[in-house]
MARFIGU-915106 format. One line per 8 residues: number of its first residue (from 1); their letters; for each residue x, z, y of N, C-alpha, C, O, CB. Coordinates in nm, 3 decimals, m for minus. Atoms other than C-alpha are relative to their C-alpha. Glycine has a CB too. Layout:
NUM	a	X,Z,Y,X,Z,Y,X,Z,Y,X,Z,Y,X,Z,Y ~ ...
% end
This chain:
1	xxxxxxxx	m0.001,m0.122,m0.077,m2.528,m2.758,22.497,m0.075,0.109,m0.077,m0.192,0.092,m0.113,m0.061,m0.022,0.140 ~ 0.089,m0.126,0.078,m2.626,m2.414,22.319,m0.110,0.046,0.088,m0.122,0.026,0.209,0.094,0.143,m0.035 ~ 0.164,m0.066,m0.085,m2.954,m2.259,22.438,0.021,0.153,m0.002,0.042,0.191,m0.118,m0.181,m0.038,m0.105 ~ 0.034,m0.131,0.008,m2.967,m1.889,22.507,m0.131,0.027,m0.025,m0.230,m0.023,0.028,0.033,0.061,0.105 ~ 0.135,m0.010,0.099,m3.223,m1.726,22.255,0.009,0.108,0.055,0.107,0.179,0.079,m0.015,m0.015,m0.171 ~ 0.081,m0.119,m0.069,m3.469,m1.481,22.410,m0.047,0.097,m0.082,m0.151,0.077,m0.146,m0.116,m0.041,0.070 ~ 0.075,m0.069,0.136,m3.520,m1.193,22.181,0.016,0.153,0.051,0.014,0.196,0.166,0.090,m0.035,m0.179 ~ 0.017,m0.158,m0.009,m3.509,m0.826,22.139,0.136,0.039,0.055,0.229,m0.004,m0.013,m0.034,0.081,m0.156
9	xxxxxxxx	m0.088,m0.068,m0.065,m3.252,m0.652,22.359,0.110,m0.147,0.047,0.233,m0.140,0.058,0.065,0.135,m0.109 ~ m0.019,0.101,m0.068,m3.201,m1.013,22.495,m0.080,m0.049,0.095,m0.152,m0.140,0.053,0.018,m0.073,m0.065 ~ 0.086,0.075,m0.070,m3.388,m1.098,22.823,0.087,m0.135,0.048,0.199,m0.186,0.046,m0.063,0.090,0.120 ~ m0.051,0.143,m0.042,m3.426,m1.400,22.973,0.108,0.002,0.139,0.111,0.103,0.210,m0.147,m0.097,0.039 ~ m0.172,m0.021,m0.072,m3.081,m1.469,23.208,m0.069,0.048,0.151,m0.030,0.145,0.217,0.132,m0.194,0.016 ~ 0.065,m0.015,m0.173,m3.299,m1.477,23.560,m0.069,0.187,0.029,m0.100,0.243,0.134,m0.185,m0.149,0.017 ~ 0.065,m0.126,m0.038,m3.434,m1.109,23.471,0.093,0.077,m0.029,0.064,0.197,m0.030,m0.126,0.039,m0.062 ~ m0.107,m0.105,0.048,m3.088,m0.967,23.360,0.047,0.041,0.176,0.031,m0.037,0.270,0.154,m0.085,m0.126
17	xxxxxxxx	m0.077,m0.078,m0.072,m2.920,m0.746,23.616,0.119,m0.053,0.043,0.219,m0.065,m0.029,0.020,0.103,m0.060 ~ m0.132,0.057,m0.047,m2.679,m0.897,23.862,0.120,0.103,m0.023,0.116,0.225,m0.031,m0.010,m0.039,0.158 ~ m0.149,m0.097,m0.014,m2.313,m0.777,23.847,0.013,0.120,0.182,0.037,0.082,0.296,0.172,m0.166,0.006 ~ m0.053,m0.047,m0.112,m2.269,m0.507,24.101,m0.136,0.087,0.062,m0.139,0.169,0.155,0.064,m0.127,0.093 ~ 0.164,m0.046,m0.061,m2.686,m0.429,24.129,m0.008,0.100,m0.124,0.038,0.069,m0.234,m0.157,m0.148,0.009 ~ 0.058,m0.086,0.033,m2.822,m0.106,24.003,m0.145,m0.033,m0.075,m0.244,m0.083,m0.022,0.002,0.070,0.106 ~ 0.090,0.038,0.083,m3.041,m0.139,23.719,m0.132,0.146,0.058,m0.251,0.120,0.042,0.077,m0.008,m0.185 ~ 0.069,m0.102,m0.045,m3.210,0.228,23.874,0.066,0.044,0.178,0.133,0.141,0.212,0.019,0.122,m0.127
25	xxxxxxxx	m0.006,m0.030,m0.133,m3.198,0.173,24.276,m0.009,0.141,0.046,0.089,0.191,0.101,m0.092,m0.068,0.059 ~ 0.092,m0.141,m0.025,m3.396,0.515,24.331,0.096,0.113,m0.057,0.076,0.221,m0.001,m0.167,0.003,m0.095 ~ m0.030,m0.074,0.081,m3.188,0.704,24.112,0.082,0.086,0.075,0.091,0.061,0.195,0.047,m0.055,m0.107 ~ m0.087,m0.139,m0.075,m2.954,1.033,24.213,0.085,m0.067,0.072,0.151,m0.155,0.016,0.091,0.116,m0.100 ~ m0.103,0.052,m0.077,m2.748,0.940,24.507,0.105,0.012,m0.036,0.108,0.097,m0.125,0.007,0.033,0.103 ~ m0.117,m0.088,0.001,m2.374,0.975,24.503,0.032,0.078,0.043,0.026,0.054,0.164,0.071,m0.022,0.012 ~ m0.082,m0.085,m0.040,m2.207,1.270,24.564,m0.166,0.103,m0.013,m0.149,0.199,0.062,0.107,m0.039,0.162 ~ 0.111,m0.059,m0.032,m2.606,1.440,24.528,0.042,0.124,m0.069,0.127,0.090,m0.151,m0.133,m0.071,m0.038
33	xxxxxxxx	m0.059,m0.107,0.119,m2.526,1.817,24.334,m0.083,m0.012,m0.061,m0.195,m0.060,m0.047,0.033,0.147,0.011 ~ 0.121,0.033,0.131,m2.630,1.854,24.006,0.084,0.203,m0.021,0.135,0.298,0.038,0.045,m0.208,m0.189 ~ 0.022,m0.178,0.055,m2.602,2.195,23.834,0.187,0.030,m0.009,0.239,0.110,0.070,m0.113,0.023,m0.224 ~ m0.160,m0.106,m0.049,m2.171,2.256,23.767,0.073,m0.036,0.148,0.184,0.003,0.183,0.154,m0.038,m0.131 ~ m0.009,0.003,m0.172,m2.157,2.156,24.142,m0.033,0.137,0.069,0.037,0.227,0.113,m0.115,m0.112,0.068 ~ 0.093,m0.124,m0.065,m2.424,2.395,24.267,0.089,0.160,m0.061,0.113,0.256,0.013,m0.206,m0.015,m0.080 ~ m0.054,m0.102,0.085,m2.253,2.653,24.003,0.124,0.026,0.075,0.155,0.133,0.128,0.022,m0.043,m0.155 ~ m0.124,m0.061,m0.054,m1.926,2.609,24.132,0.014,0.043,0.134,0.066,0.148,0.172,0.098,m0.082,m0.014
41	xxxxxxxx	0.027,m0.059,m0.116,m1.996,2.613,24.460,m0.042,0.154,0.019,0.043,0.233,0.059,m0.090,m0.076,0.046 ~ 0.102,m0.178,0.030,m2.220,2.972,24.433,0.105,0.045,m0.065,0.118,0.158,m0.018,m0.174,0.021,m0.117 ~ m0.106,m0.128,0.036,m1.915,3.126,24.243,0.100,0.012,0.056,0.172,0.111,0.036,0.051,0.010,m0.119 ~ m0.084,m0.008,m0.092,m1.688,3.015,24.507,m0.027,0.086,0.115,0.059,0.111,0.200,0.021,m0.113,0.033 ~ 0.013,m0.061,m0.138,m1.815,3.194,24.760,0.017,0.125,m0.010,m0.023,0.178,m0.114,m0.121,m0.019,0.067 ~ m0.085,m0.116,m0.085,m1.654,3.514,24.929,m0.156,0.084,0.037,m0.255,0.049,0.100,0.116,m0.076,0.175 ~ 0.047,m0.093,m0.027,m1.812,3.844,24.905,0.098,0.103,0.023,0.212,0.094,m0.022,m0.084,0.018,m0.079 ~ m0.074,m0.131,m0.061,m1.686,4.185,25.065,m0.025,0.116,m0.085,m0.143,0.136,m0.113,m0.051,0.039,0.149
49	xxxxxxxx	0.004,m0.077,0.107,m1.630,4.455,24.830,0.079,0.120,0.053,0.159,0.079,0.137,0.052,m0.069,m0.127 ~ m0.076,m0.071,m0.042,m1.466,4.800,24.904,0.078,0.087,m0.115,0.024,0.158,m0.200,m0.067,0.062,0.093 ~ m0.084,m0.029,0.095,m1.156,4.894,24.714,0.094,0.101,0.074,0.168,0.096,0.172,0.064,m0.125,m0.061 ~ m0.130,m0.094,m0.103,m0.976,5.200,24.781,m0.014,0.038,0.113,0.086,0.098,0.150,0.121,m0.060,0.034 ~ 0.068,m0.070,m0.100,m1.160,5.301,25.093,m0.031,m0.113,0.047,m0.122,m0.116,0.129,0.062,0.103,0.089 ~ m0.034,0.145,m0.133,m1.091,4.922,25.236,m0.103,m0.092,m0.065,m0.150,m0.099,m0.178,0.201,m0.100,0.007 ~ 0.053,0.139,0.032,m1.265,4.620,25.256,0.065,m0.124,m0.059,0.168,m0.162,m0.003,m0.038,m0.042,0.105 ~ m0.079,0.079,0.113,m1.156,4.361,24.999,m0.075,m0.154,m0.001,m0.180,m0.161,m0.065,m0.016,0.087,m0.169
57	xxxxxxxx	0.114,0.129,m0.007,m1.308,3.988,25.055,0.094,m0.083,m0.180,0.214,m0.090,m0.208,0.025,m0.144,0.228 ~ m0.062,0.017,0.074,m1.271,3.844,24.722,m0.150,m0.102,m0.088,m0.262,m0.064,m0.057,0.081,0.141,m0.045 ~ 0.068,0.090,0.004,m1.480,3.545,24.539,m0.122,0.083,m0.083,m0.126,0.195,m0.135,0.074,m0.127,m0.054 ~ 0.177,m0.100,0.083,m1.854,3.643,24.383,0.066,m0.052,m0.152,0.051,0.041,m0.231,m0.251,m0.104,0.050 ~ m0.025,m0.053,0.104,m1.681,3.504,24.047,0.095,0.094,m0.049,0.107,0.136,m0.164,0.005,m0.071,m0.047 ~ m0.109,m0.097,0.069,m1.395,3.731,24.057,m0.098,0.147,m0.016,m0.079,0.223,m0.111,0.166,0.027,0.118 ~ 0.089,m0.134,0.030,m1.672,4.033,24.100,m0.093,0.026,m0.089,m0.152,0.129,m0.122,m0.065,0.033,0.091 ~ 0.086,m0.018,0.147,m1.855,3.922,23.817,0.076,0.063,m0.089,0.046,0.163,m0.154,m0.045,m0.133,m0.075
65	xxxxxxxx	m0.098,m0.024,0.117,m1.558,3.932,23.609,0.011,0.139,m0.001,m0.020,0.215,m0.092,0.144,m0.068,0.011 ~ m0.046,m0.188,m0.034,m1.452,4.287,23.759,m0.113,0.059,m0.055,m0.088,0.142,m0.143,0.015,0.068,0.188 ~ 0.075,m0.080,0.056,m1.794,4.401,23.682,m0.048,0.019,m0.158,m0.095,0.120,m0.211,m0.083,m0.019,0.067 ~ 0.023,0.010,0.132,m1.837,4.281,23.335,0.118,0.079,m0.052,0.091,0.184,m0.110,m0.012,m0.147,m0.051 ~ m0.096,m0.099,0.033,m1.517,4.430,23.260,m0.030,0.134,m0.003,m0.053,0.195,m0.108,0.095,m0.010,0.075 ~ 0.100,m0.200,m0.074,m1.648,4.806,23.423,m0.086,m0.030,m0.112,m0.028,0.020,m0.209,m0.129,0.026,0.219 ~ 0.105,m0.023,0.084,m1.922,4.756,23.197,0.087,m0.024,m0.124,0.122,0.091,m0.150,m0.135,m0.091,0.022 ~ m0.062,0.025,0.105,m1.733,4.652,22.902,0.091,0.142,m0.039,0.069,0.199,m0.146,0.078,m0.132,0.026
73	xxxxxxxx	m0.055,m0.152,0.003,m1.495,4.992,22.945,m0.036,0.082,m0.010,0.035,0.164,m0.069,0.044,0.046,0.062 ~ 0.105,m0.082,m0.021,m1.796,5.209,23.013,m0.075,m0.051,m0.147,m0.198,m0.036,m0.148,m0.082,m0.025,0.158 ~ 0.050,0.006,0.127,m1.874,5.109,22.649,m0.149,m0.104,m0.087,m0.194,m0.104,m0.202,m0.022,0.137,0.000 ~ 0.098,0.072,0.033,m2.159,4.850,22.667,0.063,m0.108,m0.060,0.153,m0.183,m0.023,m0.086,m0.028,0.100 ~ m0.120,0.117,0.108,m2.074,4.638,22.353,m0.069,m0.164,0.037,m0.015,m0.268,m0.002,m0.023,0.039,m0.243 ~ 0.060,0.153,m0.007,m2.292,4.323,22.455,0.076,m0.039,0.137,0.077,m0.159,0.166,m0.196,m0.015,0.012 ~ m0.105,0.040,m0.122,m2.059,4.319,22.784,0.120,m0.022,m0.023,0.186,m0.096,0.050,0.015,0.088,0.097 ~ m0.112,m0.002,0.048,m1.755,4.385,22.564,m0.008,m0.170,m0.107,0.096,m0.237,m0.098,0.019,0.163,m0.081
81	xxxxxxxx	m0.019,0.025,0.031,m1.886,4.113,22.312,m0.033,m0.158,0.098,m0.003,m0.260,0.037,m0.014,0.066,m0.093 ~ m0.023,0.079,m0.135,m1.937,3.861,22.644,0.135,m0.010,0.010,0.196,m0.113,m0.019,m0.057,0.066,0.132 ~ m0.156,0.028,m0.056,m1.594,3.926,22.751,0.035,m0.072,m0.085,0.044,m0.195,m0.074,0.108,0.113,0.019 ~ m0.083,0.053,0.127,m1.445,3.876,22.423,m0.032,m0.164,m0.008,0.040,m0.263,m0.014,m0.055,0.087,m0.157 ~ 0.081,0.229,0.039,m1.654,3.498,22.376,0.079,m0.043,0.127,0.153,m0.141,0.124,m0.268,m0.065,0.035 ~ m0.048,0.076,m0.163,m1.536,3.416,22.720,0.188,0.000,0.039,0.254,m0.070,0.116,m0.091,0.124,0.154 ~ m0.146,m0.050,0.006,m1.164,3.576,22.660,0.025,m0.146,m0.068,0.109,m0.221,m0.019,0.044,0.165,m0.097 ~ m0.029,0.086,0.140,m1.176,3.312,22.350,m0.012,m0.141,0.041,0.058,m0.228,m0.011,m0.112,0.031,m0.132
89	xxxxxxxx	0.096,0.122,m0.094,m1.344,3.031,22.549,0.145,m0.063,0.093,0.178,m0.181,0.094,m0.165,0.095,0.141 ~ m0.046,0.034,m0.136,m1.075,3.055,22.858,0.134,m0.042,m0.115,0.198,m0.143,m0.087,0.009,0.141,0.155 ~ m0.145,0.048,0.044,m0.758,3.044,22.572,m0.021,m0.135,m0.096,0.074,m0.211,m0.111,0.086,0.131,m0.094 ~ 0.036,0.105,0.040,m0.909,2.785,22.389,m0.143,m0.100,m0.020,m0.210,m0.082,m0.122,0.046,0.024,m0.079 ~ 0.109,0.014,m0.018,m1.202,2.569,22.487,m0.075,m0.020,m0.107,m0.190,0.020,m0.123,m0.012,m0.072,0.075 ~ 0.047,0.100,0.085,m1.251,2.375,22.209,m0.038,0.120,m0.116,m0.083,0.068,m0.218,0.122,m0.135,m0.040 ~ 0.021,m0.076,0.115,m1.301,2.727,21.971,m0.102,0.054,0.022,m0.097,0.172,m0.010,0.088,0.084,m0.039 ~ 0.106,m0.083,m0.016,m1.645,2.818,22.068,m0.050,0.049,m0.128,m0.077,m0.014,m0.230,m0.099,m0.063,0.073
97	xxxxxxxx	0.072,m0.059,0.144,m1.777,3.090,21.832,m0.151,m0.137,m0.082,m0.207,m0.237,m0.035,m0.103,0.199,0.074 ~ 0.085,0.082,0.117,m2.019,2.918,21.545,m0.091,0.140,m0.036,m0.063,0.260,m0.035,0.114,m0.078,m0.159 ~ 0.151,m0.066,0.035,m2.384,3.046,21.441,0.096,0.107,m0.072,0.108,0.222,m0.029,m0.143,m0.103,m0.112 ~ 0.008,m0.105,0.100,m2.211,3.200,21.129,0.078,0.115,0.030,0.070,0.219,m0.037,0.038,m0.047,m0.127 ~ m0.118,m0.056,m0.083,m1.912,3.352,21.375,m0.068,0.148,0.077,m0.005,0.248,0.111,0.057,m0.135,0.129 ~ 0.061,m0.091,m0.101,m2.197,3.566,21.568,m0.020,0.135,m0.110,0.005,0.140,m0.231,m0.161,m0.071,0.080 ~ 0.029,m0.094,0.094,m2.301,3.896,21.454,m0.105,0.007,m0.031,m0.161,m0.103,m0.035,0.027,0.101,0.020 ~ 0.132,0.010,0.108,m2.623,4.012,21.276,m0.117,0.006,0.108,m0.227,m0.045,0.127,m0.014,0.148,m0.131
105	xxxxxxxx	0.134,0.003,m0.167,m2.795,4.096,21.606,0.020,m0.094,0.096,m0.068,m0.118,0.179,0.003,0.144,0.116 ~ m0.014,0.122,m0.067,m2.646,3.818,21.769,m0.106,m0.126,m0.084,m0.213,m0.173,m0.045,0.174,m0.035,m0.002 ~ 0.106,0.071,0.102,m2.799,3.599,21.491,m0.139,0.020,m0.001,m0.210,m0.077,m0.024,0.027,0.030,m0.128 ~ 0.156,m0.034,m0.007,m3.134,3.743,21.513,m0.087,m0.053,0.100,m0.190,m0.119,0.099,m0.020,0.135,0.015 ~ 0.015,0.067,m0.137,m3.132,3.691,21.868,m0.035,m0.153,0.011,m0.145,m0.192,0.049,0.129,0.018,0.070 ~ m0.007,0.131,0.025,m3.046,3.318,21.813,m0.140,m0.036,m0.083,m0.213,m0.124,m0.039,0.137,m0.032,m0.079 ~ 0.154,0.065,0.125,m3.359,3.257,21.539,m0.105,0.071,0.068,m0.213,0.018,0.041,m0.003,0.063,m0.212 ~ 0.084,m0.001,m0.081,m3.561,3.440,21.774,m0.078,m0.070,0.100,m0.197,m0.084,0.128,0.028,0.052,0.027
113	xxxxxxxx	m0.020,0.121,m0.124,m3.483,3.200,22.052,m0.050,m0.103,m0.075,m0.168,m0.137,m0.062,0.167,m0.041,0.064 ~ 0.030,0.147,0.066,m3.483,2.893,21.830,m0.162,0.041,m0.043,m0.222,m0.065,m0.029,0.124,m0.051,m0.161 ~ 0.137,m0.005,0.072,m3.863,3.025,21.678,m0.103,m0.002,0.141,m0.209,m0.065,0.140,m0.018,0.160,m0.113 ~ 0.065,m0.026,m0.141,m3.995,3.108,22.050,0.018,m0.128,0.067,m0.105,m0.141,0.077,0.069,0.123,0.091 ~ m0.053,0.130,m0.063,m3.889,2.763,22.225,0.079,m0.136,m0.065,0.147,m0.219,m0.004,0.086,0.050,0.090 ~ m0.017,0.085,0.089,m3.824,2.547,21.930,0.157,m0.069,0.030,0.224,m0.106,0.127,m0.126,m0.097,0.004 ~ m0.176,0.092,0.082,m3.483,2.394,21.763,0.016,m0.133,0.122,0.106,m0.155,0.202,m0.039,m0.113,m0.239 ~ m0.018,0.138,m0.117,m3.541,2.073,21.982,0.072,0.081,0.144,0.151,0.005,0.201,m0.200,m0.086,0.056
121	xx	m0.043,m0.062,m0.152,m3.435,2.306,22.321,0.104,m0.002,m0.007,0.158,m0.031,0.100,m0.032,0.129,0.051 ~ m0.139,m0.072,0.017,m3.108,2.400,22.193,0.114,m0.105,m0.023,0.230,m0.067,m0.038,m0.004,0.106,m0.129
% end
């Protein structure tokens, strides 16, 4: 009969984890929100807006969008270069701009951040 050998990232069989038991009882319930829950939820929700003399109920992310836009037209380029990342984002996820992709004040920004709250954060 073989022996089960007790070693490193081998416990002994009586302290392993039954099938079906939670190795972290305590841990986040199911269904508990975590952050793109809470997120989606909060951008789902219905605010009243007045368009054209009228009242317009319409979701808090569609009034972000509307407003970043307004700002983006009204010539603020860090709202214009938002849209644009996010334009780029929604047609293809997988093409998120790259460090070398940003611009010079975008970049600055970035090595600011990374020097203020260290490389490990990011």
């Amino acid at each position: 009969m073989a022996t089960y050998r007790v070693g490193y990232c081998k416990p002994p069989k009586d302290k392993q984890f039954r099938k079906g038991v939670s190795g972290n009882p305590n841990g986040r319930p199911k269904g508990a929100p975590n952050m793109p829950k809470i997120l989606q939820k909060t951008l789902s929700e219905s605010v009243e807006i007045i368009e054209g003399g009228k009242p317009k109920t319409i979701s808090k992310m569609e009034a972000a969008t509307r407003r970043l836009v307004d700002q983006a037209i009204a010539g603020d380029m860090h709202a214009f270069r938002v849209l644009s990342a996010l334009m780029q984002i929604a047609r293809d996820p997988a093409e998120i701009p790259s460090t070398s992709e940003l611009e010079g004040a975008d970049q600055k920004l970035l090595q600011t951040l990374v020097r203020q709250f260290g490389a490990a954060s990011f």
